[in-house]
VMD Tcl script that builds the backbone (N, CA, C; Angstrom):
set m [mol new atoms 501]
animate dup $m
set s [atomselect $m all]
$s set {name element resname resid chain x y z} {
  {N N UNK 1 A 0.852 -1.172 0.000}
  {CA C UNK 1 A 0.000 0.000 0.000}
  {C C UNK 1 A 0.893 1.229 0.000}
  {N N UNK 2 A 0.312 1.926 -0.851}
  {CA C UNK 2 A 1.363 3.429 -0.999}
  {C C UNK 2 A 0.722 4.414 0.193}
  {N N UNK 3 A 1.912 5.250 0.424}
  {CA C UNK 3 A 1.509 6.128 1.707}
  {C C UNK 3 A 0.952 7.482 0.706}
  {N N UNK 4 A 0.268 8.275 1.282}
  {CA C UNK 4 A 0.398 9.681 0.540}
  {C C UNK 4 A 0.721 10.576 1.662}
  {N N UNK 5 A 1.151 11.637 0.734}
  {CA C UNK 5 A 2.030 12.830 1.567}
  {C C UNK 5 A 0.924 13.447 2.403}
  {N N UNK 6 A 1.248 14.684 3.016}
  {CA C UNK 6 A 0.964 15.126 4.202}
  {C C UNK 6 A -0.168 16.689 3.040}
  {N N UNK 7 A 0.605 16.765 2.278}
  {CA C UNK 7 A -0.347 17.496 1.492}
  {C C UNK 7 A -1.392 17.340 0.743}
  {N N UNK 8 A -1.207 16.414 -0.378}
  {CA C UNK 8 A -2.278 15.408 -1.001}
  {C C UNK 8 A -3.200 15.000 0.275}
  {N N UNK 9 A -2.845 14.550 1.553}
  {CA C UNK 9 A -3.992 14.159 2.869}
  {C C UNK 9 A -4.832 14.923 3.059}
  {N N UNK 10 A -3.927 16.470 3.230}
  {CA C UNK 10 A -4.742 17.449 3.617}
  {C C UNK 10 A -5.914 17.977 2.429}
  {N N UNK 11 A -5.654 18.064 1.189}
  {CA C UNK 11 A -6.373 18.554 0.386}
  {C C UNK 11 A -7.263 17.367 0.163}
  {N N UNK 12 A -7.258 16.027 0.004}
  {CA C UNK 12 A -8.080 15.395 0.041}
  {C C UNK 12 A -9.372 15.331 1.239}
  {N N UNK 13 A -8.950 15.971 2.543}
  {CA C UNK 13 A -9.673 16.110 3.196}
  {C C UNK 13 A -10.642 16.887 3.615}
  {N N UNK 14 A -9.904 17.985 3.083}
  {CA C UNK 14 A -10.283 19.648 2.963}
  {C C UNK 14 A -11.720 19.288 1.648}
  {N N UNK 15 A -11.474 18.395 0.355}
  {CA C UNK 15 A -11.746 18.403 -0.454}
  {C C UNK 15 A -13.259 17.678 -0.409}
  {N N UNK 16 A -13.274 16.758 0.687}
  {CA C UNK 16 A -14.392 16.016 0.465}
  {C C UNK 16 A -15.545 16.440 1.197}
  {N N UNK 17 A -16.883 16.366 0.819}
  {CA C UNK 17 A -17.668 17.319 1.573}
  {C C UNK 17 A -18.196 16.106 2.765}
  {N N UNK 18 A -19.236 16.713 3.140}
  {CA C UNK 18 A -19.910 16.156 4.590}
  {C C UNK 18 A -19.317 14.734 4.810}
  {N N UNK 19 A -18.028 14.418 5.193}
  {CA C UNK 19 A -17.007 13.008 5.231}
  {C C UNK 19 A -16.941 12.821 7.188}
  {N N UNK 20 A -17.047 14.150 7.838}
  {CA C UNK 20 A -17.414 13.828 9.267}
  {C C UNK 20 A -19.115 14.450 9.420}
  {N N UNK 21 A -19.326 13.837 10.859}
  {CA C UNK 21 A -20.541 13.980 11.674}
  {C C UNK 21 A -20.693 16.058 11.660}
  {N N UNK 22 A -21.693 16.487 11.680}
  {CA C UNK 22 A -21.597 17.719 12.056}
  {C C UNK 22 A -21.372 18.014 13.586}
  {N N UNK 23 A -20.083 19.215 13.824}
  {CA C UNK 23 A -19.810 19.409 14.569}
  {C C UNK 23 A -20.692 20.972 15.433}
  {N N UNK 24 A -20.581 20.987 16.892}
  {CA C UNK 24 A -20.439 22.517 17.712}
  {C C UNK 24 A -19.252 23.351 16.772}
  {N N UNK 25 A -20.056 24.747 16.108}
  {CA C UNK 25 A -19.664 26.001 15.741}
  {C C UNK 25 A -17.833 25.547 16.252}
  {N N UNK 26 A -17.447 25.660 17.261}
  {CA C UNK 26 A -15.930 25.676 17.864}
  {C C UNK 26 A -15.279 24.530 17.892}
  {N N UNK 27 A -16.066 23.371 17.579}
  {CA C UNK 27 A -15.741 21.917 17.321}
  {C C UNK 27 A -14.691 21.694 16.341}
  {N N UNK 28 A -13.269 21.265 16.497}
  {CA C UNK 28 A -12.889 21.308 15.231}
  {C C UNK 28 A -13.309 19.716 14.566}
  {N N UNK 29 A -13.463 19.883 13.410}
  {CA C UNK 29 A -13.114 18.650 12.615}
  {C C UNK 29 A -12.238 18.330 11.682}
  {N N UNK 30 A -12.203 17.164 10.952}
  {CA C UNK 30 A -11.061 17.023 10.153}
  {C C UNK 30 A -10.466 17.752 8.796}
  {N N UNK 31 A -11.838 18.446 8.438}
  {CA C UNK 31 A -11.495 19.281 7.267}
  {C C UNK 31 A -11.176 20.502 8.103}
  {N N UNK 32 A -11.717 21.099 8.703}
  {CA C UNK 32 A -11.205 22.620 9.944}
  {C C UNK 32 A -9.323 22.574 10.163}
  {N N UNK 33 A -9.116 21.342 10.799}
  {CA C UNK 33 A -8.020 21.204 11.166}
  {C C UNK 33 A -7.033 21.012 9.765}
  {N N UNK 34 A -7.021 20.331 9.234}
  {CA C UNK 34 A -6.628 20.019 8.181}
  {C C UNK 34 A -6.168 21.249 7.405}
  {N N UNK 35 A -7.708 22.012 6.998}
  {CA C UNK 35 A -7.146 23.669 6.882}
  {C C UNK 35 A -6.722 24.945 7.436}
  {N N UNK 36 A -6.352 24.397 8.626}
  {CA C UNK 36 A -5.654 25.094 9.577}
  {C C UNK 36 A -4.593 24.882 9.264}
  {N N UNK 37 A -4.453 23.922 9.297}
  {CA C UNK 37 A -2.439 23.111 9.033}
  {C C UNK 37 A -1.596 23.940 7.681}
  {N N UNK 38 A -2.671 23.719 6.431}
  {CA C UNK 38 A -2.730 24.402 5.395}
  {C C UNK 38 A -2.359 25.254 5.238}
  {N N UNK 39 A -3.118 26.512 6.253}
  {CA C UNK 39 A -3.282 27.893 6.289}
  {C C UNK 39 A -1.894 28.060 6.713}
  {N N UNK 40 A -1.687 27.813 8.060}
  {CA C UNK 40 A -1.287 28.232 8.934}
  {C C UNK 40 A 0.120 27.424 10.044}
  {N N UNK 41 A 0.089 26.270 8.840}
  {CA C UNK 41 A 1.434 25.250 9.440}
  {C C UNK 41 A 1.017 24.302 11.037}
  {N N UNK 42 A 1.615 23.300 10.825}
  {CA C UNK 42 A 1.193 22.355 11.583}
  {C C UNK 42 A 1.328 23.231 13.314}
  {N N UNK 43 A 2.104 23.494 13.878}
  {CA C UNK 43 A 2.786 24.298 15.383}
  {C C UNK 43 A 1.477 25.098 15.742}
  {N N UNK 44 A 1.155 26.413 14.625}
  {CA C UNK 44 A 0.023 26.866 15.059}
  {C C UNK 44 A -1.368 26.468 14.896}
  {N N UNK 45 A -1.160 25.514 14.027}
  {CA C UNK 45 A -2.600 25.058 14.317}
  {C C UNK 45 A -3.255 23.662 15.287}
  {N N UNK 46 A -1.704 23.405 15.707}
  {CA C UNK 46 A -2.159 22.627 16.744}
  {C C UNK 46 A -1.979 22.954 18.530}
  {N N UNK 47 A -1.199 24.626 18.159}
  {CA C UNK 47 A -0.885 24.981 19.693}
  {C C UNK 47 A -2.951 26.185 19.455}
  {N N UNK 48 A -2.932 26.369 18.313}
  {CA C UNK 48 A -4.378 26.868 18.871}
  {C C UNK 48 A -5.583 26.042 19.377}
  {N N UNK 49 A -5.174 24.607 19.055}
  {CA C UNK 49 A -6.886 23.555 19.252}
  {C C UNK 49 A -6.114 23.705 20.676}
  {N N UNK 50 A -5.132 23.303 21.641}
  {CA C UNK 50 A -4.961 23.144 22.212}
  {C C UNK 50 A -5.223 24.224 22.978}
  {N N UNK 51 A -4.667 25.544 22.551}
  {CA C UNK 51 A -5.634 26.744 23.717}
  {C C UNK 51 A -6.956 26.480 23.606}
  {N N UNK 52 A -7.765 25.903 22.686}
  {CA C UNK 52 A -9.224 26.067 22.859}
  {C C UNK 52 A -9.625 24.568 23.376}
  {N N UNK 53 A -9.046 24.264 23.930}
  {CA C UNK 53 A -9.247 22.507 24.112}
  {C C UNK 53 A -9.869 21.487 22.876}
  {N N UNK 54 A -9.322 21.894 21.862}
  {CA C UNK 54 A -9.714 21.563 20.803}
  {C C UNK 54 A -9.148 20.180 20.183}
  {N N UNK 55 A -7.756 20.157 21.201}
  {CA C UNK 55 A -7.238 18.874 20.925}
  {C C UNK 55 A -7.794 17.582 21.415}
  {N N UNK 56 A -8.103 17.700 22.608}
  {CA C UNK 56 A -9.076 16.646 23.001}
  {C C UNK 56 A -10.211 15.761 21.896}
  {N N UNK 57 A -10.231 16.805 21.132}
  {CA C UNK 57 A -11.575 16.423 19.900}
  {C C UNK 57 A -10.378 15.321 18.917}
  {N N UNK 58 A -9.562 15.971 18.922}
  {CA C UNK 58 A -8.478 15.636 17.904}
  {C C UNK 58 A -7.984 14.579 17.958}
  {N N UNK 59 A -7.754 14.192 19.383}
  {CA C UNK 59 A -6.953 12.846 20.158}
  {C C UNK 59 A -8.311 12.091 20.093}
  {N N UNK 60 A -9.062 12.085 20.244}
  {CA C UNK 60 A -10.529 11.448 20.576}
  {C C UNK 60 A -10.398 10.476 19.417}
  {N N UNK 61 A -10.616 11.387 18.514}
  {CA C UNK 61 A -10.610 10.696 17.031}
  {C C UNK 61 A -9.539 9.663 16.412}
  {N N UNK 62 A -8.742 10.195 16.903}
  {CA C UNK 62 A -7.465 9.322 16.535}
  {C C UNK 62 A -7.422 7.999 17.260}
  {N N UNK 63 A -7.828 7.758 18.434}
  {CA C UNK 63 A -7.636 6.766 19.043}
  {C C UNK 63 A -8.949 6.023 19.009}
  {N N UNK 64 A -10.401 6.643 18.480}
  {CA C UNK 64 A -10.969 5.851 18.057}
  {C C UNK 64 A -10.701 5.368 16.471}
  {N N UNK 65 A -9.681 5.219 16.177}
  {CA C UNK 65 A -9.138 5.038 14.875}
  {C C UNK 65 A -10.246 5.680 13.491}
  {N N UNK 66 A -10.545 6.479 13.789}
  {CA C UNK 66 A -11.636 7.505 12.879}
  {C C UNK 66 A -10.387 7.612 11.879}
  {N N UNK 67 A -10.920 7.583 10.640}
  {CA C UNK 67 A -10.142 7.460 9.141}
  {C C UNK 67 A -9.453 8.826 9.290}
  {N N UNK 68 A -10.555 9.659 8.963}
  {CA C UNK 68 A -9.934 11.369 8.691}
  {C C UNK 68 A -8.892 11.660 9.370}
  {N N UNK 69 A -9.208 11.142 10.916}
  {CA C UNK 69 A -8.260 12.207 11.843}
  {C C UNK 69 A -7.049 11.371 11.786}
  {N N UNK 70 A -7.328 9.925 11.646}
  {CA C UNK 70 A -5.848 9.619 11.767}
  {C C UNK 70 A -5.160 9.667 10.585}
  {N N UNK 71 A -5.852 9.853 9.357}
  {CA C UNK 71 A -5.150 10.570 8.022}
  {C C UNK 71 A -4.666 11.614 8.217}
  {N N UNK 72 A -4.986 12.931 9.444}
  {CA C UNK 72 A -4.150 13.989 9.672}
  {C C UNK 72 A -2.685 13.675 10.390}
  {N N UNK 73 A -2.880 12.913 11.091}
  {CA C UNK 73 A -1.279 12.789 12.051}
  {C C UNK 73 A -0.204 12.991 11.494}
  {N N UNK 74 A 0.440 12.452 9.901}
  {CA C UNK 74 A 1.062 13.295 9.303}
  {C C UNK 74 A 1.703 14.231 8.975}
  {N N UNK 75 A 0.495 15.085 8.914}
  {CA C UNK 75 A 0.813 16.641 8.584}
  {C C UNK 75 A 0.252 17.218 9.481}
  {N N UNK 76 A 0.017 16.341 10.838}
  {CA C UNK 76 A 0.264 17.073 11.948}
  {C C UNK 76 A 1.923 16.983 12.751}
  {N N UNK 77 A 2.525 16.012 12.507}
  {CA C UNK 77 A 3.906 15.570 13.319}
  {C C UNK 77 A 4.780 16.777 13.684}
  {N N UNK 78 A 4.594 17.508 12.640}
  {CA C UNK 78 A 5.787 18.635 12.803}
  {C C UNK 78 A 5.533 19.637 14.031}
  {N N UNK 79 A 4.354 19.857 14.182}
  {CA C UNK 79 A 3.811 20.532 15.255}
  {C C UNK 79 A 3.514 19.938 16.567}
  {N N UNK 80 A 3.715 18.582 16.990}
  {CA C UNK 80 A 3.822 17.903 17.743}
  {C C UNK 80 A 4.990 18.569 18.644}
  {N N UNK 81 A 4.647 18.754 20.081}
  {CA C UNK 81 A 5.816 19.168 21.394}
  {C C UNK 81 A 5.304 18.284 22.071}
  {N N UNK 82 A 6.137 18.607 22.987}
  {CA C UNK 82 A 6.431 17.618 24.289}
  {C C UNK 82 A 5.030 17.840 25.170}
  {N N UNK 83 A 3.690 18.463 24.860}
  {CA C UNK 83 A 2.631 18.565 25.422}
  {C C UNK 83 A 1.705 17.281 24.346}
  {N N UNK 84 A 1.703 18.249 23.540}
  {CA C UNK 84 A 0.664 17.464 22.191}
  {C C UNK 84 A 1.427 15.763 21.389}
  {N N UNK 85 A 2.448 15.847 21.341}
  {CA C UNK 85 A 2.971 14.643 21.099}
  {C C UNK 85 A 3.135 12.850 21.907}
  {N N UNK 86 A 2.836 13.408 23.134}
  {CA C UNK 86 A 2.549 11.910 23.903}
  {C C UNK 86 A 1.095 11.919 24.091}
  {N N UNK 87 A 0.167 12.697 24.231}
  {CA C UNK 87 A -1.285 12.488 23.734}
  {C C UNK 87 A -1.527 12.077 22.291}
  {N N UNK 88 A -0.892 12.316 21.257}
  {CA C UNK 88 A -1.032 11.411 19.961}
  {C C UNK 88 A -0.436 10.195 19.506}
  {N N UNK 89 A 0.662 10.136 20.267}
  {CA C UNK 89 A 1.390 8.386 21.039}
  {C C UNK 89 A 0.382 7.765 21.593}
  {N N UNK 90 A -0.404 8.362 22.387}
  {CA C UNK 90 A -1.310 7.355 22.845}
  {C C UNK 90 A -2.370 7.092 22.353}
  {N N UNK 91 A -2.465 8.159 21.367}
  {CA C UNK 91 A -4.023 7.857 21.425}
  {C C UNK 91 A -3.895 6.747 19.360}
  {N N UNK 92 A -2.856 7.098 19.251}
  {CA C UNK 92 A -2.364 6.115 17.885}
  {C C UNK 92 A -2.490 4.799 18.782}
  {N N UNK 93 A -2.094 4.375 19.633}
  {CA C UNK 93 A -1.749 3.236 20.561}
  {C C UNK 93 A -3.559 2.343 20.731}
  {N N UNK 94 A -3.755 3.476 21.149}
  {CA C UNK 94 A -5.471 3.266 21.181}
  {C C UNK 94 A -6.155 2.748 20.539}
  {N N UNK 95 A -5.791 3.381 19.585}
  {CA C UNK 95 A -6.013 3.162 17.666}
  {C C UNK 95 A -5.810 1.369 17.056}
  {N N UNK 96 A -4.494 1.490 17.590}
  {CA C UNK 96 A -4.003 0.214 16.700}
  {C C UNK 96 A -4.914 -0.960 16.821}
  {N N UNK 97 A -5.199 -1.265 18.056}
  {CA C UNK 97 A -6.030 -2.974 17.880}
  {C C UNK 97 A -7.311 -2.828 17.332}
  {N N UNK 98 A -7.736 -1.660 17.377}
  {CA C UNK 98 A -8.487 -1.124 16.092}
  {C C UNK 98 A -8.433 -1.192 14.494}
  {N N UNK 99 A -7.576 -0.958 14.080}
  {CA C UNK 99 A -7.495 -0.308 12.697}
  {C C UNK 99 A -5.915 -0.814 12.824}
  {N N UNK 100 A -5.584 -1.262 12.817}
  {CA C UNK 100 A -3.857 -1.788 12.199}
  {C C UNK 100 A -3.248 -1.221 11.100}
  {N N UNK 101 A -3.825 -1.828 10.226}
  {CA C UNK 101 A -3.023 -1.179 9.266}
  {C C UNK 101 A -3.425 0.495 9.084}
  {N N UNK 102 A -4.342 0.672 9.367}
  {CA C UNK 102 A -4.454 3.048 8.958}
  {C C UNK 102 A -3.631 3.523 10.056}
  {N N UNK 103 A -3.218 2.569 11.052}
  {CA C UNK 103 A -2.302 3.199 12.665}
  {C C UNK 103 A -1.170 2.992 11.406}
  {N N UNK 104 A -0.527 2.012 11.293}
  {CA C UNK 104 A 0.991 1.435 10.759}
  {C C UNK 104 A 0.865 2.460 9.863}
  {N N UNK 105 A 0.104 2.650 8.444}
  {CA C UNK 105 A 0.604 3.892 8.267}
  {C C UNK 105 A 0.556 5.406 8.160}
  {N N UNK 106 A 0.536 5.718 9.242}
  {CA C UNK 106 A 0.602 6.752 9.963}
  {C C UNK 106 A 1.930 7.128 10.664}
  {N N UNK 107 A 2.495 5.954 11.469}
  {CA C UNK 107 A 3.807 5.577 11.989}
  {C C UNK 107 A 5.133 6.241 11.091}
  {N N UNK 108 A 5.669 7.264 11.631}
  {CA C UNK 108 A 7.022 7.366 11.081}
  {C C UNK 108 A 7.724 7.804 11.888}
  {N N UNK 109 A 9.153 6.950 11.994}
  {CA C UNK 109 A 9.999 7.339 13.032}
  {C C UNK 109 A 10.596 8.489 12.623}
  {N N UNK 110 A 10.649 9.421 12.044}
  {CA C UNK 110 A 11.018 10.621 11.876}
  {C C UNK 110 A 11.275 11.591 12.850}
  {N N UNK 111 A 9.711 11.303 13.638}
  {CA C UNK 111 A 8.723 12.116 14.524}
  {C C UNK 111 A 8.595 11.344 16.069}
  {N N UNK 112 A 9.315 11.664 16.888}
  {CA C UNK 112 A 9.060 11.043 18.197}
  {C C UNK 112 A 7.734 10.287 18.557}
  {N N UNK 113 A 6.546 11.394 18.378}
  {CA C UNK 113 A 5.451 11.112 18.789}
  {C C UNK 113 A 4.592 9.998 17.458}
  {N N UNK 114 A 5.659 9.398 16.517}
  {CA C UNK 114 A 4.824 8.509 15.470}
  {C C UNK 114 A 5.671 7.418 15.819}
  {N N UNK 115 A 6.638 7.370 16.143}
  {CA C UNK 115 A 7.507 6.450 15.679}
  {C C UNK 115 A 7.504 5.046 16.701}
  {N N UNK 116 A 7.448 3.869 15.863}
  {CA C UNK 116 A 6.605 2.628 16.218}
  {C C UNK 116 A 7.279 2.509 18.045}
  {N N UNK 117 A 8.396 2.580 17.789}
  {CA C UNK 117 A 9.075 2.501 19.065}
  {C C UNK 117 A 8.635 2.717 20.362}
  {N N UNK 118 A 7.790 3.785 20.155}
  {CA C UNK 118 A 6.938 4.523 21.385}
  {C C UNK 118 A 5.562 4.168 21.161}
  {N N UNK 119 A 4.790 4.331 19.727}
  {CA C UNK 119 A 3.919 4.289 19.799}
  {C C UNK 119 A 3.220 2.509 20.488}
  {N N UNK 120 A 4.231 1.543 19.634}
  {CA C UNK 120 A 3.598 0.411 20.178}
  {C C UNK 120 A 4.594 -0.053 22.008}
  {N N UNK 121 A 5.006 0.904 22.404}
  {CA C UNK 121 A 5.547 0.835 23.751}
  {C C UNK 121 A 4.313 0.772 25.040}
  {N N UNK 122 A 2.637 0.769 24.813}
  {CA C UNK 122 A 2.285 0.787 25.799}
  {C C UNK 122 A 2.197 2.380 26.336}
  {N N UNK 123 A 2.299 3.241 25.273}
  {CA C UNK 123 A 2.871 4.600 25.655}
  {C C UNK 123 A 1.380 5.308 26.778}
  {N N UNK 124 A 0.746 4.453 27.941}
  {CA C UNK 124 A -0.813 5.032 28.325}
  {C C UNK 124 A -0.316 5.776 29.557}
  {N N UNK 125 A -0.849 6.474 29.969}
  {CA C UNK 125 A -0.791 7.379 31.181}
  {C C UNK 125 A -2.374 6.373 32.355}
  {N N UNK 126 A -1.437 6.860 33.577}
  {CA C UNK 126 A -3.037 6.608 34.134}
  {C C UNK 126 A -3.418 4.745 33.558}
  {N N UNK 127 A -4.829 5.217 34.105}
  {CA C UNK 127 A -5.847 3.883 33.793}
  {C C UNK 127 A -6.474 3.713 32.497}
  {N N UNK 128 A -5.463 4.559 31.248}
  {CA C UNK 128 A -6.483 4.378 30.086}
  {C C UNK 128 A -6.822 2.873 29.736}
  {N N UNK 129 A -5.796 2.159 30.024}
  {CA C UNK 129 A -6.294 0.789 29.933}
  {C C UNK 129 A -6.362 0.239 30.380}
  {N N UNK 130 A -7.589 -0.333 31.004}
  {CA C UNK 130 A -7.370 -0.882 32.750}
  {C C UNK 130 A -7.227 -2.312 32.083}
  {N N UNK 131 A -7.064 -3.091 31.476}
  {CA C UNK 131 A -6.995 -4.697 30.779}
  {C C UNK 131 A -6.053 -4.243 30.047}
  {N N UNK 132 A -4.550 -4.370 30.444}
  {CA C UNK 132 A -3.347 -4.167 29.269}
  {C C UNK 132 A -3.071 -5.797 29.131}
  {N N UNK 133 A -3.309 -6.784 29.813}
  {CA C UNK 133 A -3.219 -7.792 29.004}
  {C C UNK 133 A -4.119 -7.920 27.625}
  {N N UNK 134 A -5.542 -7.925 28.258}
  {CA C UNK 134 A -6.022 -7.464 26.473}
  {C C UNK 134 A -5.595 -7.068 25.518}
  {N N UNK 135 A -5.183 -5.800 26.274}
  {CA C UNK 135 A -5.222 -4.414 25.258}
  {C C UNK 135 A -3.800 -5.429 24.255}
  {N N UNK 136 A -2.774 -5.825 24.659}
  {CA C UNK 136 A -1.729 -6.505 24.180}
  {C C UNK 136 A -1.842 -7.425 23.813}
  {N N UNK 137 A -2.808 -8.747 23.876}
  {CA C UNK 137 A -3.648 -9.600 23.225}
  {C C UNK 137 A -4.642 -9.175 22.010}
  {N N UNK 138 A -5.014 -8.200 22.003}
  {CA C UNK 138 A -5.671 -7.481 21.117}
  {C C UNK 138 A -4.913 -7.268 19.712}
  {N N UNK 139 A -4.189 -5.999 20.495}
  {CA C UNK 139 A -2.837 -5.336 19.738}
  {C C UNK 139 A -2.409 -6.298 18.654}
  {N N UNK 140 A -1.913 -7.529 19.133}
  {CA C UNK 140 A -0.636 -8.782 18.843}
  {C C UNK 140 A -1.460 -9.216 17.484}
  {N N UNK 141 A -2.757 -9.795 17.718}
  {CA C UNK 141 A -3.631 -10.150 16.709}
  {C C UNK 141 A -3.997 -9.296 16.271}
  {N N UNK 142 A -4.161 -8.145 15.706}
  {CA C UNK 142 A -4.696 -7.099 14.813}
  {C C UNK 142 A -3.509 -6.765 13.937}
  {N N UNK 143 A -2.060 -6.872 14.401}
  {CA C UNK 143 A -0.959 -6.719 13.732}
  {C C UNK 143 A -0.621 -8.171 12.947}
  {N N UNK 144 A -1.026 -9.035 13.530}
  {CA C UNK 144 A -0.647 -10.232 12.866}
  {C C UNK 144 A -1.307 -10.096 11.597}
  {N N UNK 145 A -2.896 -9.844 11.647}
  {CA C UNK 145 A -3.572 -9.773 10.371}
  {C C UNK 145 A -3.471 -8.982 9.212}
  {N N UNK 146 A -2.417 -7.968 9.553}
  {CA C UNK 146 A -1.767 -6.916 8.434}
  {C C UNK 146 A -0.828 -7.798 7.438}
  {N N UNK 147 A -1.792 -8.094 6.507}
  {CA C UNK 147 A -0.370 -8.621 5.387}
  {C C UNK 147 A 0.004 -8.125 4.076}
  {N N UNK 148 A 0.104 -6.583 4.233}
  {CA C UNK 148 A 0.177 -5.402 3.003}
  {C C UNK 148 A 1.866 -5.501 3.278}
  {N N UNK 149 A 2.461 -5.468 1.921}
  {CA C UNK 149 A 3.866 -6.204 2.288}
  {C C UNK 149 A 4.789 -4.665 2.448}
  {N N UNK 150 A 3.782 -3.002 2.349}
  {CA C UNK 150 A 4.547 -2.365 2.504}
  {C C UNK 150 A 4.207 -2.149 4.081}
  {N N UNK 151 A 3.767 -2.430 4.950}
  {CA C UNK 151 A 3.460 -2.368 6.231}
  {C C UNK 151 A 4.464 -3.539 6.731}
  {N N UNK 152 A 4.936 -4.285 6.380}
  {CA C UNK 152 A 5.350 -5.715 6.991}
  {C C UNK 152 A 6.544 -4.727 7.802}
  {N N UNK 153 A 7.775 -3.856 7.561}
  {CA C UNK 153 A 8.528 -3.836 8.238}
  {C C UNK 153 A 8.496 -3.025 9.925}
  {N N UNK 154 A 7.416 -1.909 9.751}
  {CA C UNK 154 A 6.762 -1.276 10.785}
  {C C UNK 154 A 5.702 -2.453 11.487}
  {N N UNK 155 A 5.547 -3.407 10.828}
  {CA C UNK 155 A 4.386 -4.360 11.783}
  {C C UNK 155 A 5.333 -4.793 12.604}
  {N N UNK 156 A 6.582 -5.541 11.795}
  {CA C UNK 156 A 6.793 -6.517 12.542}
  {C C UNK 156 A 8.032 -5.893 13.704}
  {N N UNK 157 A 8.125 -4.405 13.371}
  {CA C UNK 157 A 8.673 -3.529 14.326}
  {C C UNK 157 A 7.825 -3.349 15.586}
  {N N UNK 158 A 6.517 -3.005 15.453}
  {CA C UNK 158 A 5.717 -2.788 16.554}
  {C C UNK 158 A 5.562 -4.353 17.211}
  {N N UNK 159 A 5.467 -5.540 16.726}
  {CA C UNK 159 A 5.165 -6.515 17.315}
  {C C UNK 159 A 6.558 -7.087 18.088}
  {N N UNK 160 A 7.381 -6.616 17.255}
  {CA C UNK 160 A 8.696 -7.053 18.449}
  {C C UNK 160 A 8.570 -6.120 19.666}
  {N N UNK 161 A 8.202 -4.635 19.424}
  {CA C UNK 161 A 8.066 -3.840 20.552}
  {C C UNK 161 A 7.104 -4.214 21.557}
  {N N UNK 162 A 6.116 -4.805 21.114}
  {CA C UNK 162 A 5.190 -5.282 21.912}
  {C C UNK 162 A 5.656 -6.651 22.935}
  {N N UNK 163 A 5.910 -7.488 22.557}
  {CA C UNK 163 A 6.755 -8.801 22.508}
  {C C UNK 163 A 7.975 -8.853 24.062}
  {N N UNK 164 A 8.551 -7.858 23.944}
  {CA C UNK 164 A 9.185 -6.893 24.498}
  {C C UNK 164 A 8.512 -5.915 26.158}
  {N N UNK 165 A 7.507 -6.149 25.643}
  {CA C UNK 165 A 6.538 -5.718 27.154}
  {C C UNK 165 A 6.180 -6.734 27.980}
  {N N UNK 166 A 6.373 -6.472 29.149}
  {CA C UNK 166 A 5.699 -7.373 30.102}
  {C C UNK 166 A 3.876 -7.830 29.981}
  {N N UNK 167 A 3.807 -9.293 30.574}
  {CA C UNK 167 A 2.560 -9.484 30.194}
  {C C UNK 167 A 1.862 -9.442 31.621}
}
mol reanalyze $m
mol bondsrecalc $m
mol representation Tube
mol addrep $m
């Protein structure tokens, strides 16, 4: 499976009409954000959801492995800090025994907060997962079932990382 860039994502997203739920006036969604990034570069448009608690909407999505938003992570990475970047570690993490392969590619070690290393590390704060044996039983089999041979080297990266965790 071919990846597409961070621009082609965005304009495809920007591009398609009613593709999310209608949101609250201040709600962002995936085309909002998307053309924020656009406008205005990944840093400020993700340090503004975050003054408006807007990221919460953002992380939400992502970790319910929602297509759009985790098609933004991307051409969100660059704007990722040490606030906003381990909330999208986790919430990709969230994601994965979900949606496997749209998490895998998303994943680029480029970017601290993508890169399989962390992301399939268990990266949760707190009680987000109160069943991490599951959650890692889950995980293990949702990656196994990825057999797109351009995903194979990030799978079988996250599954050694996993592998690697206590059970």
């Amino acid at each position: 499976m071919k990846k597409i860039g961070p621009t082609l994502c965005l304009f495809l997203l920007a591009a398609v009409p009613g593709h999310a739920a209608p949101a609250a006036p201040d709600t962002p969604t995936p085309a909002s954000v998307a053309a924020a990034i656009q406008r205005d570069g990944a840093a400020q448009a993700l340090g503004g959801l975050t003054d408006s608690d807007g990221f919460d909407t953002v992380t939400d999505g992502i970790a319910g492995a929602d297509p759009a938003w985790v098609a933004l992570v991307p051409a969100m990475a660059p704007g990722l800090d040490s606030d906003s970047g381990p909330a999208v570690t986790a919430a990709l993490a969230l994601a994965l025994p979900q949606n496997a392969p749209l998490v895998l590619q998303a994943m680029d070690a480029r970017y601290p907060a993508l890169d399989p290393q962390r992301v399939c590390a268990r990266p949760f704060m707190h009680d987000e997962v109160p069943d991490m044996k599951g959650y890692v039983r889950r995980t293990r089999a949702a990656l196994r079932h990825v057999r797109d041979g351009a995903l194979r080297a990030v799978r079988d990266q996250c599954l050694a990382v996993l592998g690697g965790v206590k059970r």
